[in-house]
N, CA, C and O atoms as CSV, one atom per row, in Angstrom:
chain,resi,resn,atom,element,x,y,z
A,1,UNK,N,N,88.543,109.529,109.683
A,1,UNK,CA,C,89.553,108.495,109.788
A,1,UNK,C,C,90.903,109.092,109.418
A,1,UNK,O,O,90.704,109.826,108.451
A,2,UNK,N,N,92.210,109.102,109.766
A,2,UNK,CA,C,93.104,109.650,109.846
A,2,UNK,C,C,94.077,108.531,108.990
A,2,UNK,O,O,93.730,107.356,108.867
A,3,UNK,N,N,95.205,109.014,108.483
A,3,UNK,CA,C,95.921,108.482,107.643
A,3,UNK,C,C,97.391,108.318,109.042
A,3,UNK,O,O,97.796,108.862,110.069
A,4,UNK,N,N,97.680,107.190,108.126
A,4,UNK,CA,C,98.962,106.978,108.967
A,4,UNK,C,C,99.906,106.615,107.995
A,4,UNK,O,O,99.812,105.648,107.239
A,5,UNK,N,N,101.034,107.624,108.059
A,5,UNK,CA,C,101.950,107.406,106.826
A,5,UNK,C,C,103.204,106.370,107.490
A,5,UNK,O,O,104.248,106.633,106.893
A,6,UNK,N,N,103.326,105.758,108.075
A,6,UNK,CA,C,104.623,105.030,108.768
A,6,UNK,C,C,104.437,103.853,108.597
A,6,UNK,O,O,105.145,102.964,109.069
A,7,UNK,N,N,103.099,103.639,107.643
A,7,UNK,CA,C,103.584,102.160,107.248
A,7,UNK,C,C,103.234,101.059,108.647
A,7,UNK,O,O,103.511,99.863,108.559
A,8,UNK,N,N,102.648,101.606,109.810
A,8,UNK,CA,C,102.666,100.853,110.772
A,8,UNK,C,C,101.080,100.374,110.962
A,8,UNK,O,O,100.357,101.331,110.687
A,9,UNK,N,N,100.304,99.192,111.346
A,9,UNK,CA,C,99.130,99.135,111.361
A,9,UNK,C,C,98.866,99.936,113.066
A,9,UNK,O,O,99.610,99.765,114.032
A,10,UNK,N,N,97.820,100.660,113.043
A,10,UNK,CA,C,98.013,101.484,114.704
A,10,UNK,C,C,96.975,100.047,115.711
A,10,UNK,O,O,96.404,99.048,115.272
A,11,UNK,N,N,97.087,100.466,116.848
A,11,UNK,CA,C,96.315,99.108,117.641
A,11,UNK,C,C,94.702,99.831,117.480
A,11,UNK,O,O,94.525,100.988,117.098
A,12,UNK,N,N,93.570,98.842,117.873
A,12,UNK,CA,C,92.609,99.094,117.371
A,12,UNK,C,C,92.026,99.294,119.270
A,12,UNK,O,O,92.306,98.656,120.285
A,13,UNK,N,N,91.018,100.643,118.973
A,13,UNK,CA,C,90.681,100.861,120.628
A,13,UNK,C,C,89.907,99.745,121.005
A,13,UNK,O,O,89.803,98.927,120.092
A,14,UNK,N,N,89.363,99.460,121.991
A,14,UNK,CA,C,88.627,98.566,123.231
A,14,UNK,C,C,87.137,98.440,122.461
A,14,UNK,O,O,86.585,97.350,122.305
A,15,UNK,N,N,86.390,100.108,121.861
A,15,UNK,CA,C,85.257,99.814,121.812
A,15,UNK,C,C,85.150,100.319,120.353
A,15,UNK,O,O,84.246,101.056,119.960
A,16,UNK,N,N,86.153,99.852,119.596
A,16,UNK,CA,C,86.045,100.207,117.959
A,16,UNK,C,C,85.407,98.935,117.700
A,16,UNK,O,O,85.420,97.908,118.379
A,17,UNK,N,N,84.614,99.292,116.143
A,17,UNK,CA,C,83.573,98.375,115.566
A,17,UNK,C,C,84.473,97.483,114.483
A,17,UNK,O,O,85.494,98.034,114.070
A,18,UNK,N,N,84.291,96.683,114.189
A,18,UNK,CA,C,85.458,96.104,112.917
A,18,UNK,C,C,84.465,95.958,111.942
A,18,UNK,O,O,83.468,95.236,111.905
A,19,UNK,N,N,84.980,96.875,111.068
A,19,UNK,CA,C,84.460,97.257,109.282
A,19,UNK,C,C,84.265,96.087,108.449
A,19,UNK,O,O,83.448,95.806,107.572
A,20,UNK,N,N,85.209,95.511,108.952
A,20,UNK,CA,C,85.433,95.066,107.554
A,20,UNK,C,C,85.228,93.232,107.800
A,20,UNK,O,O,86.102,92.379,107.958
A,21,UNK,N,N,84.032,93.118,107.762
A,21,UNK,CA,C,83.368,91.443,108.161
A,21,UNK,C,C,83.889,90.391,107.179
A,21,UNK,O,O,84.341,90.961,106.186
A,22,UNK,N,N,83.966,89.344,107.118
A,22,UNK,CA,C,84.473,88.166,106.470
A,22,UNK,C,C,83.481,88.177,105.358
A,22,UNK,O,O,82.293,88.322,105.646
A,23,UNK,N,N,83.778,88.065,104.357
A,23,UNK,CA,C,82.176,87.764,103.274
A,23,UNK,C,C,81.674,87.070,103.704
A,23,UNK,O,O,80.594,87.630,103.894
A,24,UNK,N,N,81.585,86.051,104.102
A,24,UNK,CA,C,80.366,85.080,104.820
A,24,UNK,C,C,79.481,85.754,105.625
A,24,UNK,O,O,78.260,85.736,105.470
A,25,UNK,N,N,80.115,86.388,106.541
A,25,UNK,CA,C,79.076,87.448,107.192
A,25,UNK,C,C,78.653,88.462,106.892
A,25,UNK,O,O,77.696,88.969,107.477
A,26,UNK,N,N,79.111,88.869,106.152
A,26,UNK,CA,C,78.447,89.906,105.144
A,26,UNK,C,C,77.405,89.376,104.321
A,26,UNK,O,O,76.339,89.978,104.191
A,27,UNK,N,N,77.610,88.444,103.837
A,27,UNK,CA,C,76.500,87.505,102.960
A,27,UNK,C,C,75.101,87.222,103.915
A,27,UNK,O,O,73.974,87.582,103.575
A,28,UNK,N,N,75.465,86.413,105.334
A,28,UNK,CA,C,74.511,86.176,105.826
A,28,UNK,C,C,73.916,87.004,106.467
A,28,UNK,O,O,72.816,86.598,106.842
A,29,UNK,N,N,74.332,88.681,106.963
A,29,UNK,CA,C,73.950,89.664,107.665
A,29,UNK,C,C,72.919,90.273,106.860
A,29,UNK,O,O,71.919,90.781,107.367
A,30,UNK,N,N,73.282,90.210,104.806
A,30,UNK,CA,C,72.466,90.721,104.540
A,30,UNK,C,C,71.161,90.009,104.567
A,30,UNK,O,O,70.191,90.532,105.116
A,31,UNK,N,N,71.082,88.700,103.933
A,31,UNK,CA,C,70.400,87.412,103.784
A,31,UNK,C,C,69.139,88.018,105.303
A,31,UNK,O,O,68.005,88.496,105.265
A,32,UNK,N,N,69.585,87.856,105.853
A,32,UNK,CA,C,69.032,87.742,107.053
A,32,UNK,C,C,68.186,89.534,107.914
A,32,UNK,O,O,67.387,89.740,108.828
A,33,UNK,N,N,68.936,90.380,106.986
A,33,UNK,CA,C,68.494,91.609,107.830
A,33,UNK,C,C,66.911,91.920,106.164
A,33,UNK,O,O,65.794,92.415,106.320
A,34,UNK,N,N,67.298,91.589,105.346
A,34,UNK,CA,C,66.367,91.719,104.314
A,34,UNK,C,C,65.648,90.750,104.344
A,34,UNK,O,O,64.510,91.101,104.034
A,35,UNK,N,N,65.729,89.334,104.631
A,35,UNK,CA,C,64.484,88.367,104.840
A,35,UNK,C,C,64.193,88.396,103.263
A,35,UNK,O,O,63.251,88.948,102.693
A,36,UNK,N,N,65.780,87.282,102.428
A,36,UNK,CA,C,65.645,87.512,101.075
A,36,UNK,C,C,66.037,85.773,101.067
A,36,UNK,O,O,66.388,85.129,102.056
A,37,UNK,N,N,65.903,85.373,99.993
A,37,UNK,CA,C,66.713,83.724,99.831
A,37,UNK,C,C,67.884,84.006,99.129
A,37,UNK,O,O,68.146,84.992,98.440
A,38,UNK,N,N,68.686,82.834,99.435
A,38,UNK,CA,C,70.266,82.869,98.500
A,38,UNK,C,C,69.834,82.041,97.170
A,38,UNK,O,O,69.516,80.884,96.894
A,39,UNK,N,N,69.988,83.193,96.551
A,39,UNK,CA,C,70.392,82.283,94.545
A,39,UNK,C,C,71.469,81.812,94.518
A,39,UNK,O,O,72.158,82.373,95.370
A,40,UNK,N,N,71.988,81.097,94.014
A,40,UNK,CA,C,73.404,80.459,93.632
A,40,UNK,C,C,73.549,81.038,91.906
A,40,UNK,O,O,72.789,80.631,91.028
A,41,UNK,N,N,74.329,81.742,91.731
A,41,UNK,CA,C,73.809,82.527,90.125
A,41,UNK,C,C,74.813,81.496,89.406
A,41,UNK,O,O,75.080,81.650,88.215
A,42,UNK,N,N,75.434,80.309,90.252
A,42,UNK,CA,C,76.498,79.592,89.746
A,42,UNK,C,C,77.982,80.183,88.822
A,42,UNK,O,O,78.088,81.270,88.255
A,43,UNK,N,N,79.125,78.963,88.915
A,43,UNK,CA,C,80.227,79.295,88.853
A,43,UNK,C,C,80.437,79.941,87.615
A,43,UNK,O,O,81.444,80.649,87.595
A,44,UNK,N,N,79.774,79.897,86.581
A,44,UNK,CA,C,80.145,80.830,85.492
A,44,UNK,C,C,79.245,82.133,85.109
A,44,UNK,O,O,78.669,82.421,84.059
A,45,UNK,N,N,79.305,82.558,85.892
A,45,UNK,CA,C,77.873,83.723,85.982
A,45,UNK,C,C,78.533,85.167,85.148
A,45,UNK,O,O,78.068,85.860,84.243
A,46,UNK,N,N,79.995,85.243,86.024
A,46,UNK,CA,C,80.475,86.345,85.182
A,46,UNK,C,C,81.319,86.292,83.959
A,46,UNK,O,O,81.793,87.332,83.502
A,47,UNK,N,N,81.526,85.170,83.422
A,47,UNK,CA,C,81.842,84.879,82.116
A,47,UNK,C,C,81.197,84.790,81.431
A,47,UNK,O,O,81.775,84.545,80.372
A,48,UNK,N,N,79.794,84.856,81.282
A,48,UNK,CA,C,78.582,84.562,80.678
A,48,UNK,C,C,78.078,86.287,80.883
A,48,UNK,O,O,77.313,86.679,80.002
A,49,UNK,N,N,78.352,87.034,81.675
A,49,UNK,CA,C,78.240,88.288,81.622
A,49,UNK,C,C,79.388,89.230,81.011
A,49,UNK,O,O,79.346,90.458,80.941
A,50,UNK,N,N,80.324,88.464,80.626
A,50,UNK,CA,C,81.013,89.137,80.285
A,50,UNK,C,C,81.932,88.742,78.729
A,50,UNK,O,O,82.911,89.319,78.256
A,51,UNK,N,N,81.123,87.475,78.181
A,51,UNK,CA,C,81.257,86.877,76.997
A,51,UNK,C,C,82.000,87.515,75.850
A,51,UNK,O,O,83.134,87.231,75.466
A,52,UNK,N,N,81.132,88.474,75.339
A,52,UNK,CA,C,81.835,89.461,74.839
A,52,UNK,C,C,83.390,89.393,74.795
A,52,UNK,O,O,84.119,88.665,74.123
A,53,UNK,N,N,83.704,90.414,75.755
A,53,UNK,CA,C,85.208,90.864,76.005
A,53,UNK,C,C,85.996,89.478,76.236
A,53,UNK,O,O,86.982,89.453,75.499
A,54,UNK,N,N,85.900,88.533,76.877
A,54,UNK,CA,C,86.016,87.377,76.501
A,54,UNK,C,C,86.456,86.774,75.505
A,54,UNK,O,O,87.678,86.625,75.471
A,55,UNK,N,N,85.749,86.302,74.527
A,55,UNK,CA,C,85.889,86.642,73.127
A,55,UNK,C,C,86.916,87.180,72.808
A,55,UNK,O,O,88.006,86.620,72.689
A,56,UNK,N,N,86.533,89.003,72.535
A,56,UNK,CA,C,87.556,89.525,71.638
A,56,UNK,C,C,88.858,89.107,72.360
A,56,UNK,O,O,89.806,88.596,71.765
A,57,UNK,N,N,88.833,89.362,73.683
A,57,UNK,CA,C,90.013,89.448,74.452
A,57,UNK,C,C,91.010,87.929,73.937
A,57,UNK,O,O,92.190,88.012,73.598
A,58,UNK,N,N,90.364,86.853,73.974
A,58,UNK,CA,C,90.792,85.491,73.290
A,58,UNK,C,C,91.622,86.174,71.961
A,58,UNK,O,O,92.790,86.417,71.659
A,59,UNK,N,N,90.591,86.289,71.508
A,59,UNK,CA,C,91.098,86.601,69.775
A,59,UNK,C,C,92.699,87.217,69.313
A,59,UNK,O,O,93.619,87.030,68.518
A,60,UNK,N,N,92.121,88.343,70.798
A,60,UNK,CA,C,93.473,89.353,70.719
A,60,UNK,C,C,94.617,88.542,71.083
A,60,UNK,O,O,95.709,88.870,70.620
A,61,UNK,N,N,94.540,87.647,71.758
A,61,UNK,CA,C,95.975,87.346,72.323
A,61,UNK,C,C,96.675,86.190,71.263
A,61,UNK,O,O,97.861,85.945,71.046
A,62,UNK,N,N,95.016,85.391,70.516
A,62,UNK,CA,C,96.068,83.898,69.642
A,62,UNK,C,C,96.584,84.442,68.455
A,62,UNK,O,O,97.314,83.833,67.673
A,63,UNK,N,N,95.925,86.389,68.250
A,63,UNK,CA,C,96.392,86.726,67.259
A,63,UNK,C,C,98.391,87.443,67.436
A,63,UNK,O,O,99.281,87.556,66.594
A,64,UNK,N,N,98.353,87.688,68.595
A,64,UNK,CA,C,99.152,87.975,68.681
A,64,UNK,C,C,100.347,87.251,69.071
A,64,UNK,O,O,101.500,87.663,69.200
A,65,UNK,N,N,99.723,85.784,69.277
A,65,UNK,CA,C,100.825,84.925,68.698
A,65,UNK,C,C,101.440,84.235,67.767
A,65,UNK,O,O,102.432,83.510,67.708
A,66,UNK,N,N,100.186,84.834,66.662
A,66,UNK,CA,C,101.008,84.634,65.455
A,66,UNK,C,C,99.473,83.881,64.231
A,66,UNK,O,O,99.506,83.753,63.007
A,67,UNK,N,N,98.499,83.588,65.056
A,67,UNK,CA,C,97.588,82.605,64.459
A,67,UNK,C,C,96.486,83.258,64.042
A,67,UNK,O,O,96.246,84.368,64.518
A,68,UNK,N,N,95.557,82.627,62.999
A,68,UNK,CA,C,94.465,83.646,61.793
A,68,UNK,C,C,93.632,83.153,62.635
A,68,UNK,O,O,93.778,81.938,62.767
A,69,UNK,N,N,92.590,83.733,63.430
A,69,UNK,CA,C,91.100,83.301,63.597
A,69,UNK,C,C,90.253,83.653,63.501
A,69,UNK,O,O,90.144,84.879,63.500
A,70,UNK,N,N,89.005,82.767,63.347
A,70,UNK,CA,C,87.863,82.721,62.485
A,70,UNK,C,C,86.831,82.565,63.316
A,70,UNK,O,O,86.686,81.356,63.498
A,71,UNK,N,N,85.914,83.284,64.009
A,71,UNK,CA,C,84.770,82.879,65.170
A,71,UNK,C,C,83.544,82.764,64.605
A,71,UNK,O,O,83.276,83.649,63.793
A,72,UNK,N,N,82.436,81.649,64.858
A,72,UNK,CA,C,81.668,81.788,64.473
A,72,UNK,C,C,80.712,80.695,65.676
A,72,UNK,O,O,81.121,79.650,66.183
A,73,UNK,N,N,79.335,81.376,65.886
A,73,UNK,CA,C,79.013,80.914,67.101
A,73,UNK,C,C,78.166,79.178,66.660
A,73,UNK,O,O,77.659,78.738,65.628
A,74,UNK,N,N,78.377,78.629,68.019
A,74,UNK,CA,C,77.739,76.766,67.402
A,74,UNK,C,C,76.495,76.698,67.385
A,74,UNK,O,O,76.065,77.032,68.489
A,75,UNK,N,N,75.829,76.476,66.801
A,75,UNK,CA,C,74.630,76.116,66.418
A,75,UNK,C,C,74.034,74.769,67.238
A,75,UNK,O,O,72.916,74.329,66.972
């Protein structure tokens, strides 16, 4: 694949493949070429994977506006 430094997008040939599919079709191409089911891992999947940093990351910022905090998880 060749670089094009001019900043220009080049035209695409007659019998070029297009890379780069919509996620939906990417989703269902795989779904469908593996003969797998869709999980829904639901809307907080990577905050819950990523809790942690989360956290500190919180901490870091109310501390740095000036405020003492104290974490302790709810029972």
């Amino acid at each position: 694949m060749a670089l094009y430094t001019d900043g220009q997008p080049r035209e695409k040939e007659e019998n070029e493949l297009e890379l780069s599919l919509p996620t939906p079709l990417r989703i269902a191409y795989y779904l469908l070429t593996r003969k797998v089911m869709f999980v829904d891992l639901g809307e907080d999947y990577f905050d819950k994977q990523k809790q942690a940093s989360i956290v500190r990351n919180s901490v870091q910022m109310l501390e740095n506006l000036g405020y003492t905090v104290n974490i302790s998880e709810a029972s």
